[in-house]
C-alpha positions in Angstrom: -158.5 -110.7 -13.3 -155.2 -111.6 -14.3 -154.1 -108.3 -15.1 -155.8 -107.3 -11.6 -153.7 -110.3 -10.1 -150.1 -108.8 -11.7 -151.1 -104.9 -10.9 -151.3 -106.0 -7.0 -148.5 -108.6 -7.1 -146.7 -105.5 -8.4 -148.2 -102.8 -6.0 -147.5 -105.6 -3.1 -143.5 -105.8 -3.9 -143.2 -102.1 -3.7 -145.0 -101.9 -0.8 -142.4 -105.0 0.3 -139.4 -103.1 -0.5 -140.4 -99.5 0.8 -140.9 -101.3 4.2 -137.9 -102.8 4.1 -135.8 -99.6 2.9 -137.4 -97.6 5.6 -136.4 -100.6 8.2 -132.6 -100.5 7.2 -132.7 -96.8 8.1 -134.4 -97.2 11.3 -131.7 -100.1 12.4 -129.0 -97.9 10.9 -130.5 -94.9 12.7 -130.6 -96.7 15.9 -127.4 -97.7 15.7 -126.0 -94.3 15.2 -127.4 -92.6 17.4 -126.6 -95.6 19.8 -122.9 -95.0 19.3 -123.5 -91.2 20.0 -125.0 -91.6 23.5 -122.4 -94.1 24.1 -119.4 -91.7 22.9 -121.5 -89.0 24.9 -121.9 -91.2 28.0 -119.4 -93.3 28.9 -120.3 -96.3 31.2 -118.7 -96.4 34.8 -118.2 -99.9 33.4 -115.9 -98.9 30.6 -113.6 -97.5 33.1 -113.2 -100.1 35.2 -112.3 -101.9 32.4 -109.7 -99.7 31.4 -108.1 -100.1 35.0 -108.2 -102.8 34.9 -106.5 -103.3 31.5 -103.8 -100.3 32.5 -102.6 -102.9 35.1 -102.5 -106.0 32.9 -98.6 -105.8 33.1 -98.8 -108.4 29.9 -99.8 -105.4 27.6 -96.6 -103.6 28.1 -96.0 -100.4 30.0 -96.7 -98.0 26.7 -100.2 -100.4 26.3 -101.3 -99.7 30.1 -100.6 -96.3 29.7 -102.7 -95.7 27.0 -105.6 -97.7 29.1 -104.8 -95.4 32.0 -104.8 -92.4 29.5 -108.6 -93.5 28.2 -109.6 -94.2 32.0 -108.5 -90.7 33.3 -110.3 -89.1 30.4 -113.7 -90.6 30.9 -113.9 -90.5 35.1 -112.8 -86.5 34.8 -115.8 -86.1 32.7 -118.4 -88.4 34.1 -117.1 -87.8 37.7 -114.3 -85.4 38.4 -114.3 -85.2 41.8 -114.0 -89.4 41.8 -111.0 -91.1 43.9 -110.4 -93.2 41.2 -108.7 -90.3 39.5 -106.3 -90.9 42.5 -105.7 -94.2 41.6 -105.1 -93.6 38.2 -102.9 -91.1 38.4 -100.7 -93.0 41.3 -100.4 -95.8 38.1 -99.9 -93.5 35.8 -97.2 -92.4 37.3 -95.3 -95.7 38.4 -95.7 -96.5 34.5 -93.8 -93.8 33.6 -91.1 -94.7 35.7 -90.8 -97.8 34.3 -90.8 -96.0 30.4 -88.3 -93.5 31.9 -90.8 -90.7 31.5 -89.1 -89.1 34.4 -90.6 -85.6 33.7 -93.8 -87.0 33.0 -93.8 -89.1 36.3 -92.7 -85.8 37.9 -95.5 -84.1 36.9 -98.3 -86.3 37.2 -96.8 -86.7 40.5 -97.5 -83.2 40.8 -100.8 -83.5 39.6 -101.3 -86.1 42.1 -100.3 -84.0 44.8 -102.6 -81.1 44.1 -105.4 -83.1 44.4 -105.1 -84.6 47.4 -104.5 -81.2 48.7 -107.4 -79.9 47.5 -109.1 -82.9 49.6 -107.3 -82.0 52.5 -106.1 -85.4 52.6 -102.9 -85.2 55.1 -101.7 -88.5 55.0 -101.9 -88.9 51.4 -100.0 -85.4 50.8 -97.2 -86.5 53.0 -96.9 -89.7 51.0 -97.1 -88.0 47.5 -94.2 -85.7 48.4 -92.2 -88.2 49.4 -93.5 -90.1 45.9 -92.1 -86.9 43.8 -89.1 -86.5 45.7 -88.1 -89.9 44.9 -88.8 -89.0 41.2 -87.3 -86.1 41.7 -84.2 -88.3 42.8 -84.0 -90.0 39.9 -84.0 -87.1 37.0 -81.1 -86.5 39.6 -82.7 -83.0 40.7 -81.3 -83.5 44.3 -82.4 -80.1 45.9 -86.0 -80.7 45.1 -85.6 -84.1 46.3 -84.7 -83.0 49.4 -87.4 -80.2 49.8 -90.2 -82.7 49.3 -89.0 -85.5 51.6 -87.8 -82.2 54.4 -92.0 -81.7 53.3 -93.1 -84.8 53.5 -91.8 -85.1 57.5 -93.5 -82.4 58.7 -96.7 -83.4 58.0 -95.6 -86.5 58.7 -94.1 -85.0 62.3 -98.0 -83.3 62.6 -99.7 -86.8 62.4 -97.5 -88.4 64.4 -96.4 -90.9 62.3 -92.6 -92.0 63.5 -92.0 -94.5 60.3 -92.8 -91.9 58.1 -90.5 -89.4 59.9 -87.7 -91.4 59.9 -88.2 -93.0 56.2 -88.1 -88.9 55.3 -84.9 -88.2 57.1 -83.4 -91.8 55.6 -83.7 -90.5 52.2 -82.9 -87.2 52.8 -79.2 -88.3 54.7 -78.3 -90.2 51.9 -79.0 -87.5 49.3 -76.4 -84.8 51.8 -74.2 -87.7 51.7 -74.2 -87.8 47.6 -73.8 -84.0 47.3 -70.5 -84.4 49.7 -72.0 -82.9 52.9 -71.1 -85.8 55.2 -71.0 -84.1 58.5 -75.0 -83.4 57.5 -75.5 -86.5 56.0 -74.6 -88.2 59.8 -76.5 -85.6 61.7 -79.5 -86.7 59.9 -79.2 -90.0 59.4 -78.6 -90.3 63.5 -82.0 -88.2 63.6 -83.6 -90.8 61.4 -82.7 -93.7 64.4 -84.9 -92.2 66.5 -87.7 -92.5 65.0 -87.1 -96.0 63.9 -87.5 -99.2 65.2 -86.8 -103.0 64.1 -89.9 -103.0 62.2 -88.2 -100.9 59.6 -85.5 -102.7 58.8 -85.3 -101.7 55.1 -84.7 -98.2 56.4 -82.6 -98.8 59.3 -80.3 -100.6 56.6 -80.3 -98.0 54.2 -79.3 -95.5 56.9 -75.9 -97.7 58.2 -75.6 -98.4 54.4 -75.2 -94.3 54.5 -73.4 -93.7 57.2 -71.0 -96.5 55.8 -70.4 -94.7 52.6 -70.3 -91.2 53.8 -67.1 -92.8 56.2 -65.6 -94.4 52.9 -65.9 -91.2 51.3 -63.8 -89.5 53.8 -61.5 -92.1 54.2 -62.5 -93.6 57.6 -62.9 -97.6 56.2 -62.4 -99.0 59.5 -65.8 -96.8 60.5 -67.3 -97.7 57.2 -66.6 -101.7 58.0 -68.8 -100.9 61.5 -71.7 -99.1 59.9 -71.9 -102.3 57.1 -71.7 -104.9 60.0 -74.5 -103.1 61.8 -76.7 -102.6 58.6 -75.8 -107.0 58.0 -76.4 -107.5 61.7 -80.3 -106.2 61.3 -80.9 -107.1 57.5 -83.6 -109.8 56.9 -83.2 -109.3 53.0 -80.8 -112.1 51.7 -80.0 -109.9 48.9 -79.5 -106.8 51.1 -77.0 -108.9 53.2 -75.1 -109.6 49.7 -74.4 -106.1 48.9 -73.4 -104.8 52.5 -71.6 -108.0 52.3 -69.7 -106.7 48.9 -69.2 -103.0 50.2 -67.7 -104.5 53.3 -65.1 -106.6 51.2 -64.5 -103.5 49.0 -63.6 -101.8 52.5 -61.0 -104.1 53.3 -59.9 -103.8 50.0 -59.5 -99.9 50.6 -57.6 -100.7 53.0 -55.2 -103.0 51.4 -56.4 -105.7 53.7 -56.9 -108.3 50.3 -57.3 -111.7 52.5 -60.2 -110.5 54.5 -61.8 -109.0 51.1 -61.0 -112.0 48.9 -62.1 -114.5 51.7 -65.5 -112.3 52.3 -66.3 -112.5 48.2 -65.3 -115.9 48.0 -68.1 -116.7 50.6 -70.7 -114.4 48.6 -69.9 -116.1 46.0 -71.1 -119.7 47.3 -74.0 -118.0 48.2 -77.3 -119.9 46.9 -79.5 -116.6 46.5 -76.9 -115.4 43.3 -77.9 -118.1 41.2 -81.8 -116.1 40.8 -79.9 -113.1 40.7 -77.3 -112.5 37.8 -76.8 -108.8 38.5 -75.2 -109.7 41.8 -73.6 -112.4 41.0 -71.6 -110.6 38.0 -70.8 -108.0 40.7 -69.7 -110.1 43.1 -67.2 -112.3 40.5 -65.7 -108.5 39.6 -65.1 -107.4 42.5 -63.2 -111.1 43.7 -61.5 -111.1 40.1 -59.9 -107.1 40.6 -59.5 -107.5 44.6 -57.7 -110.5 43.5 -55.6 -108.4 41.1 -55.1 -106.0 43.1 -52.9 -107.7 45.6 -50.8 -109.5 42.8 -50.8 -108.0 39.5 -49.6 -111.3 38.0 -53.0 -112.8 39.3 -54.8 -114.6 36.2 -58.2 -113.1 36.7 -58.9 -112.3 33.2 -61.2 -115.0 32.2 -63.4 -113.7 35.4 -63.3 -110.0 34.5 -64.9 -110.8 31.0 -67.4 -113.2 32.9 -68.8 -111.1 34.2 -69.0 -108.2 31.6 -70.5 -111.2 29.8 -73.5 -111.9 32.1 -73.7 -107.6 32.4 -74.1 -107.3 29.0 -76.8 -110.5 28.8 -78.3 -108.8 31.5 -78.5 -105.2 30.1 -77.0 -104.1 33.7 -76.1 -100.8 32.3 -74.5 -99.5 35.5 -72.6 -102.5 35.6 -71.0 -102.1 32.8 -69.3 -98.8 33.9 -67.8 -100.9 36.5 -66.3 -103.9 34.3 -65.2 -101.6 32.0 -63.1 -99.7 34.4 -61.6 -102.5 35.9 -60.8 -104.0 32.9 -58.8 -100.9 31.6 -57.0 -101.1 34.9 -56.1 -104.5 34.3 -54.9 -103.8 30.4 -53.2 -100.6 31.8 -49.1 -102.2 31.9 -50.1 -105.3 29.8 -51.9 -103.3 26.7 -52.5 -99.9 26.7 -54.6 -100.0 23.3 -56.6 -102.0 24.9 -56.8 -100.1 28.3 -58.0 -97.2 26.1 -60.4 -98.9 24.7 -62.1 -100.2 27.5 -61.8 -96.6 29.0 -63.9 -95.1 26.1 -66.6 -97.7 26.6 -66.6 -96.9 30.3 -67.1 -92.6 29.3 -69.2 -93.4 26.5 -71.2 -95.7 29.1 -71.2 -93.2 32.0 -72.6 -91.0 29.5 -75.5 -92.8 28.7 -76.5 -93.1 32.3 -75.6 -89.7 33.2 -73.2 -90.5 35.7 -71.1 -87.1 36.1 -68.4 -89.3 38.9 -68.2 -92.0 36.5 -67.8 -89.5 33.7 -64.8 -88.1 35.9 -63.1 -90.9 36.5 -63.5 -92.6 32.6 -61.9 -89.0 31.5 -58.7 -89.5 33.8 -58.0 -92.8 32.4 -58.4 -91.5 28.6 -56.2 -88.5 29.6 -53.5 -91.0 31.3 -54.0 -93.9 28.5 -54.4 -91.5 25.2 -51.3 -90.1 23.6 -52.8 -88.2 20.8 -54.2 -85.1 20.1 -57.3 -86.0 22.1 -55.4 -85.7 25.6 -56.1 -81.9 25.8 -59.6 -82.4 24.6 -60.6 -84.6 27.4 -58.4 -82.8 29.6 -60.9 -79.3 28.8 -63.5 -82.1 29.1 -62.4 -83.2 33.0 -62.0 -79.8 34.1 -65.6 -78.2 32.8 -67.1 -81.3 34.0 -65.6 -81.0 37.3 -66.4 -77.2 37.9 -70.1 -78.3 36.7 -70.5 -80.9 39.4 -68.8 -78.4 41.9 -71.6 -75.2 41.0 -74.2 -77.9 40.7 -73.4 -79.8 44.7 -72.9 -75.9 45.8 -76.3 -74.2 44.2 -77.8 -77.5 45.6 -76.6 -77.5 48.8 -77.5 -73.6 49.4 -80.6 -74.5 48.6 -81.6 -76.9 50.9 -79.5 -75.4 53.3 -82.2 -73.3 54.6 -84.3 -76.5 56.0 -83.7 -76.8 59.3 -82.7 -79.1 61.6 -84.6 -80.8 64.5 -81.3 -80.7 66.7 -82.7 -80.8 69.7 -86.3 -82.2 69.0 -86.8 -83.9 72.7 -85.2 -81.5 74.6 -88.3 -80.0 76.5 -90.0 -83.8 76.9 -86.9 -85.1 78.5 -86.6 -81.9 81.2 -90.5 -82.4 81.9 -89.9 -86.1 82.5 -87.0 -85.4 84.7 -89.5 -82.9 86.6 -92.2 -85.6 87.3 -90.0 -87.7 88.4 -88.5 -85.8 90.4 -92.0 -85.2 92.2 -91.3 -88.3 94.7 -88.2 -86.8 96.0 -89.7 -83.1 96.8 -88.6 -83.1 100.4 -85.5 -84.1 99.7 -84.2 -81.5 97.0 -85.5 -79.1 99.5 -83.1 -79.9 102.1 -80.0 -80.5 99.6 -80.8 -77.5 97.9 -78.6 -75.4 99.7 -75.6 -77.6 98.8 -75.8 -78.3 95.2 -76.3 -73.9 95.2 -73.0 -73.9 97.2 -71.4 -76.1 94.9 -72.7 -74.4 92.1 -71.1 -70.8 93.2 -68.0 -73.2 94.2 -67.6 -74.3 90.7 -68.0 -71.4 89.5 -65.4 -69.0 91.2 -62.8 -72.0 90.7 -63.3 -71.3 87.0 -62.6 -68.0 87.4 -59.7 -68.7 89.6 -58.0 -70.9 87.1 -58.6 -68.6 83.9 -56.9 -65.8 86.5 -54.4 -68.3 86.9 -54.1 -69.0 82.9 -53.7 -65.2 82.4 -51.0 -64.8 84.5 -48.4 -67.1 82.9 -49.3 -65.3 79.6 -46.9 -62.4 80.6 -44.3 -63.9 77.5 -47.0 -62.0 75.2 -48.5 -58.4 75.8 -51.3 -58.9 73.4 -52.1 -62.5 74.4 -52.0 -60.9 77.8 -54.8 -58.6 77.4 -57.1 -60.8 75.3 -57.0 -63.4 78.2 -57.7 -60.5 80.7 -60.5 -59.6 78.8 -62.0 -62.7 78.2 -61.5 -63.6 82.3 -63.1 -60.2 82.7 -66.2 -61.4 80.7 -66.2 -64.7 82.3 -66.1 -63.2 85.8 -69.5 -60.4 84.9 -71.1 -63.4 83.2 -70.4 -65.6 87.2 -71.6 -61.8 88.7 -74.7 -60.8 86.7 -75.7 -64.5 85.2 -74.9 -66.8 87.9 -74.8 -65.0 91.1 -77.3 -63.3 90.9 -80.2 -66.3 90.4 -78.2 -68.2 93.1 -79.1 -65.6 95.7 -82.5 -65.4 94.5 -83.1 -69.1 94.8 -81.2 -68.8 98.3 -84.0 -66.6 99.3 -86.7 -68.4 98.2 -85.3 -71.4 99.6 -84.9 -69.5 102.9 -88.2 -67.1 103.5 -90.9 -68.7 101.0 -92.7 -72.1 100.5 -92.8 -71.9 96.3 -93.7 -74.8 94.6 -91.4 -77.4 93.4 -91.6 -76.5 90.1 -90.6 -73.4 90.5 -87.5 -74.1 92.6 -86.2 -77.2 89.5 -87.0 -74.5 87.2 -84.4 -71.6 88.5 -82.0 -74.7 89.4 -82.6 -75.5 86.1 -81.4 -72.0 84.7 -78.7 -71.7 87.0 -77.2 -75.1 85.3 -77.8 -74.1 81.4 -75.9 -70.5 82.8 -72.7 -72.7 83.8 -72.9 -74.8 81.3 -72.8 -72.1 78.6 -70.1 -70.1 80.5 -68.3 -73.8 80.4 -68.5 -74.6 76.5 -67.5 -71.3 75.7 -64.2 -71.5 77.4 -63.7 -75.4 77.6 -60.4 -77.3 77.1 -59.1 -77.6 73.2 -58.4 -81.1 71.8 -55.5 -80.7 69.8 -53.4 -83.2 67.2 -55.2 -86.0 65.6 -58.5 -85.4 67.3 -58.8 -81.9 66.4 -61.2 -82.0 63.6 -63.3 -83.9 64.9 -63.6 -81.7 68.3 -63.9 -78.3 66.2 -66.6 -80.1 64.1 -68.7 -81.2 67.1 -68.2 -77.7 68.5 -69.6 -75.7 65.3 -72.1 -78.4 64.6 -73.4 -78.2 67.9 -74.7 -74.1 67.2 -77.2 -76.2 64.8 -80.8 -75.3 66.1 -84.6 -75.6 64.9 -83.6 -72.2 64.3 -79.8 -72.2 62.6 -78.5 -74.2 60.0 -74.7 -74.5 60.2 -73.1 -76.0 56.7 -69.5 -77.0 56.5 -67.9 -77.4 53.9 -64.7 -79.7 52.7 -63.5 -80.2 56.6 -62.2 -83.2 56.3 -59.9 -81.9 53.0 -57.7 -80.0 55.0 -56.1 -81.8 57.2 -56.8 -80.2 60.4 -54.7 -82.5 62.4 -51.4 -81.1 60.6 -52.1 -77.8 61.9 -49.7 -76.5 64.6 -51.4 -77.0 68.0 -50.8 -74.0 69.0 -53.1 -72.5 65.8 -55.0 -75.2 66.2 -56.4 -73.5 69.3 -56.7 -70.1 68.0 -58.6 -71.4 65.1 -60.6 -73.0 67.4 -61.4 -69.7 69.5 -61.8 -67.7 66.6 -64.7 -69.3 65.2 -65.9 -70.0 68.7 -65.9 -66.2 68.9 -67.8 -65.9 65.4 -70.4 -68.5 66.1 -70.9 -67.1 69.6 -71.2 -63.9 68.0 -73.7 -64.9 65.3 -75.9 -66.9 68.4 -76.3 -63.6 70.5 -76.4 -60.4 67.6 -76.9 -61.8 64.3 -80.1 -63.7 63.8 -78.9 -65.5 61.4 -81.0 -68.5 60.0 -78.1 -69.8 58.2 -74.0 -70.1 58.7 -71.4 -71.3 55.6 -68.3 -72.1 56.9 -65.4 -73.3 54.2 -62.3 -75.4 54.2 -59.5 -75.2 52.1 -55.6 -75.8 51.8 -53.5 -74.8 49.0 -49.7 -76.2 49.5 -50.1 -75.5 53.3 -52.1 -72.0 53.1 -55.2 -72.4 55.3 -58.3 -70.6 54.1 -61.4 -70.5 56.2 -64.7 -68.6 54.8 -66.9 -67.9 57.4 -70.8 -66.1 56.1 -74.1 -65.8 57.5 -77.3 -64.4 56.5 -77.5 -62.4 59.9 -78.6 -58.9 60.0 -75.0 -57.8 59.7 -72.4 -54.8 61.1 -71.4 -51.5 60.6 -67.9 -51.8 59.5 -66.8 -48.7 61.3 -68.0 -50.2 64.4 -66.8 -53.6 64.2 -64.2 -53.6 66.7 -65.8 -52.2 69.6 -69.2 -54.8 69.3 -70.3 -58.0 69.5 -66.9 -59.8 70.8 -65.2 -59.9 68.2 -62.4 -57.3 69.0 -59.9 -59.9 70.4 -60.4 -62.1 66.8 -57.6 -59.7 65.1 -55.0 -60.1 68.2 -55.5 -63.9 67.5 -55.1 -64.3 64.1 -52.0 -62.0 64.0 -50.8 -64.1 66.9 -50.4 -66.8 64.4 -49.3 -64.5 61.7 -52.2 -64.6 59.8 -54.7 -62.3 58.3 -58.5 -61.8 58.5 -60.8 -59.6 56.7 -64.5 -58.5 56.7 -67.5 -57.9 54.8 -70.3 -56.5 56.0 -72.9 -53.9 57.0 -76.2 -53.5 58.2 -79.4 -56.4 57.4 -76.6 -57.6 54.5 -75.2 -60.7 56.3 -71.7 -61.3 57.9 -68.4 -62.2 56.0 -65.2 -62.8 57.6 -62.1 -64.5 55.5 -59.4 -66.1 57.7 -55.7 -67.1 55.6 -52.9 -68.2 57.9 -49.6 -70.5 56.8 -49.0 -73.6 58.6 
């Protein structure tokens, strides 16, 4: 019995332990295979719970990121068609910019963008172009920055969404304005007003904020004071206010009008909204402490320059810094020239860092002035390739966006049928007054003709001038014959002998006027002297259609207004003719014209992508036979370069 008792005590603990052996496996089995299917399967819970970890902003941006990473991979596998993949992406993406990732924002963005366009999702592909141009933007690709937002607005102008439209043509005026094209840059940004209202005052002050800088940059500061009041006049942003505020002092101080800046900073300065807001309030005491130096060099200002490098550097404000650090080797430039060199280095060193090619510019002239060794020449070779770099890099950028074109004349056709319909109440009575306004139509018209005849005959002094003015009066007058006349008698007789409809009758007025008018911008009176530029700028801008995009180039370099008045006006009809010209026979979808002046030798590039000339033929077509007896008038040359569907070249070089 006993041995009995011990054989099944013994039989009953292996028994025991095989159970409990095959139990362990079972649980560790389960568990296994547990995490499998959960590897395998991920939860829609586990996702949100990534989101919602990936915007936990106490994690850090590289954290989130790796929670947006683990997010996007388990929704493209459990559901790849999800709009949460939207969503992460769209975070993905603003954490990048915060990392500096710029490529990688650029191409999520990218991303991004193809998917909504795969859901035919118009709004949401109109706002993710305009999220990559801005991205675009800051890895300082400008021309692609430019596409997208010229993008973005047409879908934008398809759904009818003003804001949008004018937010677009905001951003896209102030990037013309940074590559230098300022007469685009206005055009644009005036474009942008219309389709904005006092609801978007962030835009509408980023737009005078524009057109205030592109008027600095050309030297106008009393225009660039009106644009800043206007963008303060509508700000709500007490921060916004500062730094329109601070641009507007740094006007005055461009102008050498130091009391109005300093007393303008001074106020800033007292300003309760700088105290939150170190960054501003370092700029603020810089620009007081070097406006203050600026009108007396003996001004002690010091202990306020390095203030605010101070608060920069405790800041990290690393464009900021560029600016102290130039100031400061202005101020050390008569007192200590070590140290002016010094501070210079930090400011190129600086510029460097933050990829600022201007500031890199400026840094390299005060090392060239400030350094007297052996280094000179080297940052001398630096200045120049740096300088032809920015040049190629505005130019290639500029041709390429070049080709977008411009809404000119957008409401044209609205504002003609709105003139009709009102019109409609008075139907009687532009019946009976139609007879008059036809008379004085014709009137006008042969007094034109009678005062170019007149023109012409007090020309006698010069045989060639003589018969270009008989030839253009002979156009003039075929133009008044075949144009003008011609619909005028028709519209007498249907005035006369038929009952047509009103429309009709307001729409061959309505041709009749656009006839004169042409006739009457093509030969209309010159503004010469100080006002030239301007006038020849509003004439060659005005040939910009939805069609035709007309660049210029450097015209406010040249000084225009020095020109003889005399040449003034021939340069004026010349590329009257050429634009004219290009209008009628060239199709072209785009016109370069270039500025320069080298020690008083005027240079003017004219090019389109047109469908060209035949050389040998050049003369005897298109208008353009009376441009040599001009240019010679004025003892100048032209040449051409052209030929058949290869574009139109023409180089004009005259002496003042």
């Amino acid at each position: 019995m006993l041995l009995s008792y011990f054989v099944g005590m013994k039989y009953l603990k292996v028994t025991s332990l095989f159970f409990l052996i095959f139990s362990l496996l079972q649980i560790v089995s389960c568990n296994n295979k547990e995490r499998v299917e959960t590897a395998e399967k991920p939860t829609a819970d586990a996702v949100s719970s990534y989101m919602q970890k990936m915007k936990d902003a106490s994690f850090g941006d590289i954290a989130c990121l790796n929670y947006a990473n683990k997010a996007i991979e388990i929704e493209k596998k459990t559901n790849p068609n999800s709009k949460r993949i939207e969503e992460i992406l769209g975070h993905k993406i603003y954490l990048f910019g915060n990392l500096k990732q710029l490529d990688s924002a650029i191409n999520s963005s990218k991303e991004l963008l193809q998917l909504t366009v795969k859901n035919k999702d118009s709004a949401a592909i109109g706002d993710n172009y305009s999220r990559l141009a801005y991205y675009y933007g800051l890895n300082y690709e400008k021309d692609s920055a430019f596409l997208s937002y010229e993008r973005s607005k047409q879908i934008h102008i398809n759904l009818g969404d003003s804001a949008k439209i004018g937010e677009n043509l905001a951003q896209m005026a102030i990037i013309q304005s940074d590559l230098g094209d300022y007469s685009g840059s206005d055009n644009t940004a005036v474009q942008a007003l219309k389709y904005l209202n006092k609801n978007n005052d962030i835009y509408l002050n980023a737009i005078y904020n524009c057109l205030a800088i592109s008027s600095r940059k050309q030297k106008d500061f009393h225009e660039a004071i009106y644009w800043y009041d206007k963008a303060i006049s509508i700000s709500t942003n007490d921060l916004s206010k500062v730094t329109c505020k601070n641009n507007k002092a740094n006007a005055f101080r461009d102008l050498k009008e130091y009391d109005k800046s300093i007393a303008l900073l001074s106020e800033i300065l007292n300003d309760t909204i700088l105290i939150n807001n170190p960054k501003t309030e370092a700029r603020i005491i810089d620009n007081l402490a070097f406006t203050k130096w600026s009108a007396n060099k003996n001004a002690a200002v010091l202990p306020d320059l390095l203030k605010a490098l101070s608060i920069r550097l405790n800041e990290n404000d690393l464009f900021g810094l560029i600016a102290s650090y130039a100031h400061l080797s202005d101020y050390y430039k008569e007192k200590n020239p070590n140290t002016a060199l010094e501070y210079a280095t930090k400011m190129y060193k600086q510029a460097t860092d933050q990829k600022s090619p201007q500031d890199q510019l400026e840094a390299l002239e005060k090392l060239i002035e400030f350094d007297t060794s052996n280094m000179a020449k080297a940052y001398y070779i630096r200045y120049v390739k740096l300088n032809d770099s920015i040049n190629e890099a505005e130019q290639k950028a500029l041709n390429k966006f070049a080709k977008v074109r411009y809404d000119t004349e957008k409401n044209r056709e609205e504002n003609l049928q709105l003139k009709i319909i009102a019109s409609e109440k008075q139907l009687e009575l532009e019946k009976e007054k139609t007879t008059k306004i036809i008379a004085g139509v014709f009137g006008s018209s042969v007094i034109l003709g009678l005062l170019i005849f007149v023109y012409y005959r007090k020309q006698k002094h010069h045989q060639e001038k003589r018969a270009e003015v008989y030839k253009t009066e002979t156009r003039i007058s075929k133009k008044i014959h075949d144009e003008v006349a011609n619909n005028v008698v028709n519209i007498m007789n249907k005035v006369q002998y038929t009952e047509n409809p009103k429309n009709e009758l307001l729409d061959d007025l309505e041709k009749v006027y656009l006839l004169t008018r042409n006739i009457s911008h093509e030969n209309n009176f010159i503004e010469t002297g100080a006002k030239f530029e301007y006038f020849l700028k509003t004439m060659l801008t005005s040939f910009n259609t939805d069609k035709t995009t007309v660049i210029l180039k450097d015209i406010h370099k040249v000084a225009l207004a020095e020109i003889n008045k005399e040449k003034q006006i021939e340069l004026y009809r010349i590329l009257q003719e050429f634009m004219v010209n290009m209008r009628k026979h060239s199709e072209a979808s785009l016109v370069a014209i270039t500025f320069q002046n080298i020690k008083n030798q005027y240079t003017i590039n004219y090019s389109d992508n047109g469908i060209g000339l035949n050389l040998e033929t050049l003369t005897f077509k298109n208008g353009l036979s009376n441009v040599e007896t001009r240019i010679k008038s004025i003892n100048g040359t032209i040449t051409f370069d052209t030929a058949l569907n290869n574009g139109f070249k023409a180089f004009i070089s005259f002496k003042n």
